[in-house]
C-alpha positions in Angstrom: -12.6 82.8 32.9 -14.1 81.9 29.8 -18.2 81.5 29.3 -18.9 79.1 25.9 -22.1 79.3 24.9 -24.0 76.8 22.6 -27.0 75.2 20.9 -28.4 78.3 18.7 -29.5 77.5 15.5 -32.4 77.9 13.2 -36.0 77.0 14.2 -39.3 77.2 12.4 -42.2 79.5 14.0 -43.7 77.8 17.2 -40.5 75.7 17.7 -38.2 75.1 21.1 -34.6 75.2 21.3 -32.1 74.9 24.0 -29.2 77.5 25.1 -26.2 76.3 27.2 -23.6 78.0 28.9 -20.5 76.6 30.3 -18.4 78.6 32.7 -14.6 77.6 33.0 -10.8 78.6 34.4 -10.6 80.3 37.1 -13.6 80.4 39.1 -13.9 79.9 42.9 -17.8 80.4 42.8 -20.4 82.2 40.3 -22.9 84.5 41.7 -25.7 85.5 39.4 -25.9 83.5 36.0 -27.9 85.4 33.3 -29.0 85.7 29.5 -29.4 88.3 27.2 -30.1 88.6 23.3 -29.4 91.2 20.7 -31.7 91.3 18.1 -30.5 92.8 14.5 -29.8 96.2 14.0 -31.1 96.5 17.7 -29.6 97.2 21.6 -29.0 93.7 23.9 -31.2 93.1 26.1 -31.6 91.5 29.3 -33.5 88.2 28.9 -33.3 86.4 32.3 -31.4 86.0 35.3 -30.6 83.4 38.2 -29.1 83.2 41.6 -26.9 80.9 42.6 -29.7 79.7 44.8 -32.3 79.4 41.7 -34.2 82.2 41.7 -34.8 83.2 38.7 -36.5 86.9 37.1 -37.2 87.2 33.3 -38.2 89.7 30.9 -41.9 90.4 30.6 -41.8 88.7 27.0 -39.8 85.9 27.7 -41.9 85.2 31.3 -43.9 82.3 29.6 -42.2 81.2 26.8 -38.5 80.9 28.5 -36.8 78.8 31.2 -33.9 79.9 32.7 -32.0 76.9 35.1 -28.5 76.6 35.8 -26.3 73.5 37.0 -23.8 75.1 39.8 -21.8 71.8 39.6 -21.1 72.2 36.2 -20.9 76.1 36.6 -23.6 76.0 33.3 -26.8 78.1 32.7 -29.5 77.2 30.3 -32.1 78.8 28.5 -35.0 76.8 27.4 -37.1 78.7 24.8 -40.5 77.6 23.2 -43.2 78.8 21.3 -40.5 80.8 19.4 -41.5 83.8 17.2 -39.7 85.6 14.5 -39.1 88.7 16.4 -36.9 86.1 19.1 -34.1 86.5 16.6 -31.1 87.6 17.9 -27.7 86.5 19.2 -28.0 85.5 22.4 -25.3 86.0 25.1 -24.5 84.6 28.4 -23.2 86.2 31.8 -22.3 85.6 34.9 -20.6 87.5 37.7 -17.4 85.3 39.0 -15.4 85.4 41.9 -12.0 84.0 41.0 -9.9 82.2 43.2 -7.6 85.1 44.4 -11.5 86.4 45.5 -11.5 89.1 42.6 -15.0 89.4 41.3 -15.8 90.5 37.7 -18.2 89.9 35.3 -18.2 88.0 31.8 -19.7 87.7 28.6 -19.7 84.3 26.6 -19.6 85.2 22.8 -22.6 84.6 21.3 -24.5 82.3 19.9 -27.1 83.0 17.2 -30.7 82.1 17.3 -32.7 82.5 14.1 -36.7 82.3 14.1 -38.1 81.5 10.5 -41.7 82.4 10.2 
């Protein structure tokens, strides 16, 4: 299973940008799909999270400035971000428990991509 992660990049203060995260190999289904950042010199944290069904928790901070949404047909999460502040910098990393086709479950990492906030 591999999780490729996309669309970081460098924004100005106040600015949006879009995360994506496919999912591929072999997966029978994905459980819970889920973000997380790791700012410099700093532990990663847990952004937000989302069922297969679409519910969807978030991180105090990123409540109502981020949208987490996923597409189960495409096996893909996104992260919507706006109003973007400096202190959002980070690399940002997607996750998602899988259950593989011979039913083994485990979870995954995609590796990173870097968002950078210029203020």
């Amino acid at each position: 299973v591999q999780l490729q992660a996309s669309g970081g990049g460098l924004v100005q203060t106040g600015g949006s940008l879009g995360l994506s995260c496919s999912a591929s190999g072999n997966i029978f289904t994905i459980y819970d799909m889920g973000w997380y950042r790791q700012p410099p010199g700093k532990r990663r944290e847990l952004i937000a999270t989302i069922t297969v069904r679409g519910e969807a928790t978030y991180m105090d901070s990123a409540k109502d400035r981020f949208t987490i949404s996923r597409d189960n047909a495409k096996n893909t999460v996104y992260l919507q971000m706006t109003s973007l502040k400096p202190e959002d910098t980070a690399v940002y990393y997607c996750n998602a428990d899988v259950m593989t086709r011979q039913l083994l479950q485990d979870n995954y990492w995609g590796q990173g991509t870097l968002v950078t906030v210029s203020s």
